[in-house]
N, C-alpha and C positions, 0 to 999 in steps of 0.2 A: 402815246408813243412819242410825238414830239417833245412833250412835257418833261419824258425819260432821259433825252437826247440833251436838251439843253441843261439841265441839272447837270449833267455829266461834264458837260463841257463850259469853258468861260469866254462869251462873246460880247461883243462891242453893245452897246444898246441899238447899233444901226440894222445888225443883223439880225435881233432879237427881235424888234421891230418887224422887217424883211418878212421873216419868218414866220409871226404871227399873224401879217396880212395875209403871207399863204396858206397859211392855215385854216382860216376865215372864208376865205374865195373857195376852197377844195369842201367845204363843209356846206358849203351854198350848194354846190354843183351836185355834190357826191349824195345829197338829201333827195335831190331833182329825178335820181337815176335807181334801179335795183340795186349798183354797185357793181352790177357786168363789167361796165369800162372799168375801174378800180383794178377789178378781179385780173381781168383781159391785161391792161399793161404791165400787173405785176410779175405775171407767167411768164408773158412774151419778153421782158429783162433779162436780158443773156443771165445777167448778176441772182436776179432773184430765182425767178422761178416759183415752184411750189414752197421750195426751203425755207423766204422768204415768212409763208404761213406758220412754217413749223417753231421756224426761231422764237415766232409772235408768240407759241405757245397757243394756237389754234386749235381749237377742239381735231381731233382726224376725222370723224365725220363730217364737218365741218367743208375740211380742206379737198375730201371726195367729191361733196358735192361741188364747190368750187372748178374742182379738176372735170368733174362731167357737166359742168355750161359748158365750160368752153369745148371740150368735146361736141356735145350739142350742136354748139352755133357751129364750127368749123363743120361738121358733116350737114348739118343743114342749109351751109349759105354758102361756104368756099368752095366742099369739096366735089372734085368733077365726075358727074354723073357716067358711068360707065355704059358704053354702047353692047 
């Protein structure tokens, strides 16, 4: 995806740089994890959302189950238990 982004566009070698440090650093992390946080920040992005998935060309099965973690965790850990 990144890969996509810089083809497309012409940046300084500083940024290019920049960039592929973070790239590096997000693939350390994102290895370490199921990818829930990934998943998690991408939804909660005003910007993104699910759509985000769809643009990627993510499978829709895929994007379901994505969309029911997070369901999951929010009714399992946020949502307030009713008296």
């Amino acid at each position: 995806m990144i890969e996509k982004f810089l083809n497309k566009n012409s940046y300084s070698n500083d940024i290019i740089s920049a960039i592929n440090k973070a790239k590096n650093k997000l693939n350390k992390y994102f290895s370490t994890t199921n990818g829930l946080v990934y998943i998690i920040s991408t939804i909660i992005d005003l910007h993104l959302k699910l759509q985000y998935f769809k643009d990627q060309e993510l499978d829709d099965e895929l994007i379901e189950i994505y969309k029911q973690q997070i369901i999951n965790l929010w009714k399992n850990k946020y949502k307030q238990i009713e008296n």
